[in-house]
PDB file of N, CA, C and O in Angstrom:
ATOM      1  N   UNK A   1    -169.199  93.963  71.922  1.00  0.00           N
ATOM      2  CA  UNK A   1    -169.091  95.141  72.770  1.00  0.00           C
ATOM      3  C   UNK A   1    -168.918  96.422  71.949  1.00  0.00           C
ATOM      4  O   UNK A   1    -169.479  97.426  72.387  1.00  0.00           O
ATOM      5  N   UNK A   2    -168.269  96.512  70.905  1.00  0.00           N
ATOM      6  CA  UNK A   2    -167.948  97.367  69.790  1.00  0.00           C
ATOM      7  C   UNK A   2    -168.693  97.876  68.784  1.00  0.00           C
ATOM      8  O   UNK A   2    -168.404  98.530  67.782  1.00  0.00           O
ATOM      9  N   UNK A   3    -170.036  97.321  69.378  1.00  0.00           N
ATOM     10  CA  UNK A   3    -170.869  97.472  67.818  1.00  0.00           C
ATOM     11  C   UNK A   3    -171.482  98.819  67.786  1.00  0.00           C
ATOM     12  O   UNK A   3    -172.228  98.894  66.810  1.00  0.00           O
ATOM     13  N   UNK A   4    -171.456  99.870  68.453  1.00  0.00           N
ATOM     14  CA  UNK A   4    -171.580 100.976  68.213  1.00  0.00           C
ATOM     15  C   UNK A   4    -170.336 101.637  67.657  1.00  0.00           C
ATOM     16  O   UNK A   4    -170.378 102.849  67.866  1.00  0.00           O
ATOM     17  N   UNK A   5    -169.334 101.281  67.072  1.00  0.00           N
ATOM     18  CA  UNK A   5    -168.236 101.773  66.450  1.00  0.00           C
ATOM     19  C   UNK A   5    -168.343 101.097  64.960  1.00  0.00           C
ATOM     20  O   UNK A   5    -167.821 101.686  64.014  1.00  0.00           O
ATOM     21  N   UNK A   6    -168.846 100.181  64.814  1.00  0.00           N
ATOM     22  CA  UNK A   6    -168.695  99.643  63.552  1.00  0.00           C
ATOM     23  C   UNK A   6    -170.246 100.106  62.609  1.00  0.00           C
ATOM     24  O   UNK A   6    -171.440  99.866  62.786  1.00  0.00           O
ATOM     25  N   UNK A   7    -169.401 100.933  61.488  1.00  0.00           N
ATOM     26  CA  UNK A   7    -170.311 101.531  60.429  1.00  0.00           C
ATOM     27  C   UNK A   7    -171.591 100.490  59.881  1.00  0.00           C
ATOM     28  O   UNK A   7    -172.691 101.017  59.713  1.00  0.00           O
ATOM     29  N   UNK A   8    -171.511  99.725  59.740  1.00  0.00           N
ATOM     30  CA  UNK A   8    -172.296  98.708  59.599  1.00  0.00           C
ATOM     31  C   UNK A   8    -173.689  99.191  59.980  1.00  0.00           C
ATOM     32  O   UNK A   8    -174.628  99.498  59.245  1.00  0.00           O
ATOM     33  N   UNK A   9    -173.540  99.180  62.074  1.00  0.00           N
ATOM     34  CA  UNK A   9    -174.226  99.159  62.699  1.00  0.00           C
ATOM     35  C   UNK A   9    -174.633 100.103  63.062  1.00  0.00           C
ATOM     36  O   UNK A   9    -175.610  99.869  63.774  1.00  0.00           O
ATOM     37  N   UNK A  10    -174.322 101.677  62.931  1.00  0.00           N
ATOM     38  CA  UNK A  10    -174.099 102.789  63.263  1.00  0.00           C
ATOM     39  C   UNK A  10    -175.243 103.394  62.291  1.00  0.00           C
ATOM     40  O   UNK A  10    -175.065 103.532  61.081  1.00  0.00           O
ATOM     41  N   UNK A  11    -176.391 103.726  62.935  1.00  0.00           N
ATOM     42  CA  UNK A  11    -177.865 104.215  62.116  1.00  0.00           C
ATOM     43  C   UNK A  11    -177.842 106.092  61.810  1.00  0.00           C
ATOM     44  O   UNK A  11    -178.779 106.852  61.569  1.00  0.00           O
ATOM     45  N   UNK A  12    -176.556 106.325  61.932  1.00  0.00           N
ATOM     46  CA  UNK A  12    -176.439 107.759  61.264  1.00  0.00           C
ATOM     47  C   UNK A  12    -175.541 107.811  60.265  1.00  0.00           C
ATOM     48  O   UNK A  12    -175.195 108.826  59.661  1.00  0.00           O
ATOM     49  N   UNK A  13    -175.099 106.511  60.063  1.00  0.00           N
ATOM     50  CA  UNK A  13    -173.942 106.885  58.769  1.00  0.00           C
ATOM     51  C   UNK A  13    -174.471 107.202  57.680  1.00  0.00           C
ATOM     52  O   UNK A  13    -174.257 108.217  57.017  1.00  0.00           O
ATOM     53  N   UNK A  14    -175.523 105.923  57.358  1.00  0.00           N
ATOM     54  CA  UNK A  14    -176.621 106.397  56.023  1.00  0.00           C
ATOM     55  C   UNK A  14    -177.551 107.998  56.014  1.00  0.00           C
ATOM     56  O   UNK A  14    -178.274 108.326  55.073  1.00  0.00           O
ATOM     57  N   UNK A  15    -177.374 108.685  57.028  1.00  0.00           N
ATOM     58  CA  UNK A  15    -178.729 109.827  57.209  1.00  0.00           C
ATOM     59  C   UNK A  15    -177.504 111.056  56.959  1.00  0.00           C
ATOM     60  O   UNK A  15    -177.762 112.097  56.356  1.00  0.00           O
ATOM     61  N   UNK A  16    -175.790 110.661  57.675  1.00  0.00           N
ATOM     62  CA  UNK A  16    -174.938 111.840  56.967  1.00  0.00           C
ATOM     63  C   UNK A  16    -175.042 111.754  55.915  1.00  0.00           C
ATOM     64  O   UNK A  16    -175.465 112.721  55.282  1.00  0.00           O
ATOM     65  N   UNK A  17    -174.662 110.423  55.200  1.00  0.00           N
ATOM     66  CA  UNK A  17    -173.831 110.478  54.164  1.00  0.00           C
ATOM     67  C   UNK A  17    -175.738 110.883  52.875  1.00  0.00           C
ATOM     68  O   UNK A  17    -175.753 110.693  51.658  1.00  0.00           O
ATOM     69  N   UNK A  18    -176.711 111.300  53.528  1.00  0.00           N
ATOM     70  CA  UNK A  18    -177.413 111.084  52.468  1.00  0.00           C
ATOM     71  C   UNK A  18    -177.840 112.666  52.513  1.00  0.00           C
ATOM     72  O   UNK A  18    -178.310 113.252  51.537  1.00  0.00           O
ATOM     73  N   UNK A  19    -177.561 113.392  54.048  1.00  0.00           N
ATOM     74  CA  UNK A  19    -177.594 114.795  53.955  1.00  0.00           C
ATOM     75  C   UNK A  19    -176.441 115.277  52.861  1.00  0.00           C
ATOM     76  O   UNK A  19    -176.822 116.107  52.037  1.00  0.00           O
ATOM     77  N   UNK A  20    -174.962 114.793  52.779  1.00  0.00           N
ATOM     78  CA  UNK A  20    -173.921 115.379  52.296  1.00  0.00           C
ATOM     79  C   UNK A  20    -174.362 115.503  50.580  1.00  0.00           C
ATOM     80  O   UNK A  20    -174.055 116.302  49.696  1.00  0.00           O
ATOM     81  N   UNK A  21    -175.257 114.252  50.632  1.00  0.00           N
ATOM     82  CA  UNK A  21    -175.449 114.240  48.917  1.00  0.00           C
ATOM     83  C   UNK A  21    -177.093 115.585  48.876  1.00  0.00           C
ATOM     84  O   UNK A  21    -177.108 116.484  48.035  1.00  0.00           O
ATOM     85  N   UNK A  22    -177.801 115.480  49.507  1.00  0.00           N
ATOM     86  CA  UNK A  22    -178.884 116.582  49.438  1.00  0.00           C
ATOM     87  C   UNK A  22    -177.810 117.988  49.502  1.00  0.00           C
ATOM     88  O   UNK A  22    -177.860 118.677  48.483  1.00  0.00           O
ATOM     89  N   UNK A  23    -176.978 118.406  50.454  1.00  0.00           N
ATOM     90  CA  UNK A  23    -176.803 119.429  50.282  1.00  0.00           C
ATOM     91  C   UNK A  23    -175.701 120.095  48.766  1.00  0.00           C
ATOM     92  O   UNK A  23    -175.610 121.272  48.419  1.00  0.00           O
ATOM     93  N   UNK A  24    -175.062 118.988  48.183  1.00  0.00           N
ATOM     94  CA  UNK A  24    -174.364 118.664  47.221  1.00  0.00           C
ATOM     95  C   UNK A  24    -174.896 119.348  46.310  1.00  0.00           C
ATOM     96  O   UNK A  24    -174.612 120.390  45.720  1.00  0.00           O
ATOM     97  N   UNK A  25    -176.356 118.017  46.257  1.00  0.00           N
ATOM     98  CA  UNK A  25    -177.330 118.479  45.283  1.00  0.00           C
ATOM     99  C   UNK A  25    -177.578 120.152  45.475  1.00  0.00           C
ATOM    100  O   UNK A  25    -176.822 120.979  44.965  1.00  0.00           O
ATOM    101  N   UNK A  26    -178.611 120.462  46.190  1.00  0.00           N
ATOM    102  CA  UNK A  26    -178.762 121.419  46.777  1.00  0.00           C
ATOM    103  C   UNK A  26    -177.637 123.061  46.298  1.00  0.00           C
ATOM    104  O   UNK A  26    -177.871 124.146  45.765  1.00  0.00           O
ATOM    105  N   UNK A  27    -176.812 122.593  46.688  1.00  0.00           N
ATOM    106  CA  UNK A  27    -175.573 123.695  46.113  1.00  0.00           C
ATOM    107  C   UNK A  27    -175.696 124.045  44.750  1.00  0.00           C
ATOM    108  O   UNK A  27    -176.051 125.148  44.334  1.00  0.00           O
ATOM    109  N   UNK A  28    -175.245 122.606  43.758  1.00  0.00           N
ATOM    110  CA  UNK A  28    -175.560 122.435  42.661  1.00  0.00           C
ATOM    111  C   UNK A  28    -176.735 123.498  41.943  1.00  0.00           C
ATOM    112  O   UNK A  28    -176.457 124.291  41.043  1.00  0.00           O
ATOM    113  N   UNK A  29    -178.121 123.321  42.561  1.00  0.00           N
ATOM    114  CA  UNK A  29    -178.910 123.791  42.218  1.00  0.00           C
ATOM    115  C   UNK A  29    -179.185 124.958  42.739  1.00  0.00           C
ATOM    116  O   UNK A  29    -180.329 125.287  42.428  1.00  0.00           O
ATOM    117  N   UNK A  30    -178.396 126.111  43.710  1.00  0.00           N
ATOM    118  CA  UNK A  30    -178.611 126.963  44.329  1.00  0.00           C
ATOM    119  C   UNK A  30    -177.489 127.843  43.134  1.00  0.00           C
ATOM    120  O   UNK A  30    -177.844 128.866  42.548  1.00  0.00           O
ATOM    121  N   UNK A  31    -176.546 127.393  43.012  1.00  0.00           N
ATOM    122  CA  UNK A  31    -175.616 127.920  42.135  1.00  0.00           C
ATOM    123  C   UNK A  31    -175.853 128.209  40.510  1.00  0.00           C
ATOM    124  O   UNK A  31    -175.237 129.037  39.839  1.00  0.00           O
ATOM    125  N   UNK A  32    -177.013 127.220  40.005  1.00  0.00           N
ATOM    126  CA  UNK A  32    -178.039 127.345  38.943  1.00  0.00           C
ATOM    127  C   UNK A  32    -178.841 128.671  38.781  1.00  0.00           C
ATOM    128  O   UNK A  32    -179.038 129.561  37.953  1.00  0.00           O
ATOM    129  N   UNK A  33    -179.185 128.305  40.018  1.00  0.00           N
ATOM    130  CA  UNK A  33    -180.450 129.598  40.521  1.00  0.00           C
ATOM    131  C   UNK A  33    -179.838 131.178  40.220  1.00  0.00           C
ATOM    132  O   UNK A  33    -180.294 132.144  39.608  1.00  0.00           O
ATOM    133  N   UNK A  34    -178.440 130.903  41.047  1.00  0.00           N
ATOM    134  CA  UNK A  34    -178.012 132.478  41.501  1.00  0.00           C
ATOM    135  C   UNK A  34    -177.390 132.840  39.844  1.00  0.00           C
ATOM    136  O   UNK A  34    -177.486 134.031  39.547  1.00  0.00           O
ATOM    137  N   UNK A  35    -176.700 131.811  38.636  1.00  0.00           N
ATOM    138  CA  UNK A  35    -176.228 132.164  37.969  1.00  0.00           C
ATOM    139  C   UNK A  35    -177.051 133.218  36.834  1.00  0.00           C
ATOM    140  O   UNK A  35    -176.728 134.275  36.291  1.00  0.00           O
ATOM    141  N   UNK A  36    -178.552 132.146  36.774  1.00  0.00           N
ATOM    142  CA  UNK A  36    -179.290 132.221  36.144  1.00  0.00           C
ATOM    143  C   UNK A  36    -180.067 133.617  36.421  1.00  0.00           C
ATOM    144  O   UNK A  36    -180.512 134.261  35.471  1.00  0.00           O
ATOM    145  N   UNK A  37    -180.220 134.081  37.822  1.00  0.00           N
ATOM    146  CA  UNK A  37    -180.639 135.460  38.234  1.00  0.00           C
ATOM    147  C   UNK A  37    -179.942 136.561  37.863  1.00  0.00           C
ATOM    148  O   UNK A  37    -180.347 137.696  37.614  1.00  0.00           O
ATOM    149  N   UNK A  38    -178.497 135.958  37.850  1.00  0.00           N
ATOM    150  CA  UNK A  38    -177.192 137.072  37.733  1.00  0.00           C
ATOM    151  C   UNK A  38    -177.395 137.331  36.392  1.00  0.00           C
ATOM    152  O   UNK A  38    -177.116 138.479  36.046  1.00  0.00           O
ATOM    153  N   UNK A  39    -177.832 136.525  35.484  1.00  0.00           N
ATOM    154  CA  UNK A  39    -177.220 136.771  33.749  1.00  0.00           C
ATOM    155  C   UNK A  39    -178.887 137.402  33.872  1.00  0.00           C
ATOM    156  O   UNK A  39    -179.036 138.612  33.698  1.00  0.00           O
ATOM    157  N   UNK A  40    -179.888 136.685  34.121  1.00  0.00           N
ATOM    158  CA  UNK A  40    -181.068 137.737  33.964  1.00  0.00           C
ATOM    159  C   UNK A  40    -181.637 139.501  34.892  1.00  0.00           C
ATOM    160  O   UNK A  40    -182.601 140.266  34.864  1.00  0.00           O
ATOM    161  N   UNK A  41    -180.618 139.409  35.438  1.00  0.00           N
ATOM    162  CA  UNK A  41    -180.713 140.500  36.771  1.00  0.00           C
ATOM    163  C   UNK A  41    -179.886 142.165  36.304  1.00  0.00           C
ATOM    164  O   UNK A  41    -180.137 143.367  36.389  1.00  0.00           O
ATOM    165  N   UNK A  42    -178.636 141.127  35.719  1.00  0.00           N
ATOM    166  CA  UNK A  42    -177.381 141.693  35.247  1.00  0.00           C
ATOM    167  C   UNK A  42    -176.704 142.543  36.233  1.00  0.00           C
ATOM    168  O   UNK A  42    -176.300 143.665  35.928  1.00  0.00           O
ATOM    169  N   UNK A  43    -176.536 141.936  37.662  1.00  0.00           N
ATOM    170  CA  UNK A  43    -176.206 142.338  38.954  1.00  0.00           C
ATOM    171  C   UNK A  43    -176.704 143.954  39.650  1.00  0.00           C
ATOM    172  O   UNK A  43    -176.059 144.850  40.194  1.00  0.00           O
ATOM    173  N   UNK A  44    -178.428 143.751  39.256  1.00  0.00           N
ATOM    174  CA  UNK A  44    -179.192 144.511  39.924  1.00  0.00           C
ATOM    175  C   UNK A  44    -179.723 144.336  41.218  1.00  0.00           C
ATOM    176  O   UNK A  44    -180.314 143.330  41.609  1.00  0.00           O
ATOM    177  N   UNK A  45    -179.429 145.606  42.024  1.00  0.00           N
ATOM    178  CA  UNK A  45    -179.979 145.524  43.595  1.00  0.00           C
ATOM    179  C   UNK A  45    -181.069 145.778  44.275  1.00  0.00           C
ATOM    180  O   UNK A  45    -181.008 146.977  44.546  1.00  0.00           O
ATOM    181  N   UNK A  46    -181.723 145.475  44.566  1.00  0.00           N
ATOM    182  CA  UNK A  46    -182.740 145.834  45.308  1.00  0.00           C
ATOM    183  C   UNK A  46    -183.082 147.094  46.369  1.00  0.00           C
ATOM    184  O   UNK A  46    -184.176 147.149  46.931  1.00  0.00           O
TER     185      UNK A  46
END
């Protein structure tokens, strides 16, 4: 009766837990981006 409570069985645990690691990633590499603009930009505005 329970088997929509048990992680096991539950077909969004794998699709969070694989967004949490994309956006992880994601950050990671957004924070690359912005550092890398900042030291080449030298906090110039548009």
């Amino acid at each position: 009766m329970d088997e929509g409570f048990r992680d096991d069985s539950n077909p969004y645990q794998g699709v969070l837990q694989a967004l949490l690691l994309l956006l992880q990633e994601d950050k990671e590499v957004v924070e690359k981006q912005i550092a890398q603009s900042v030291n080449m930009e030298e906090f110039r505005h548009d």
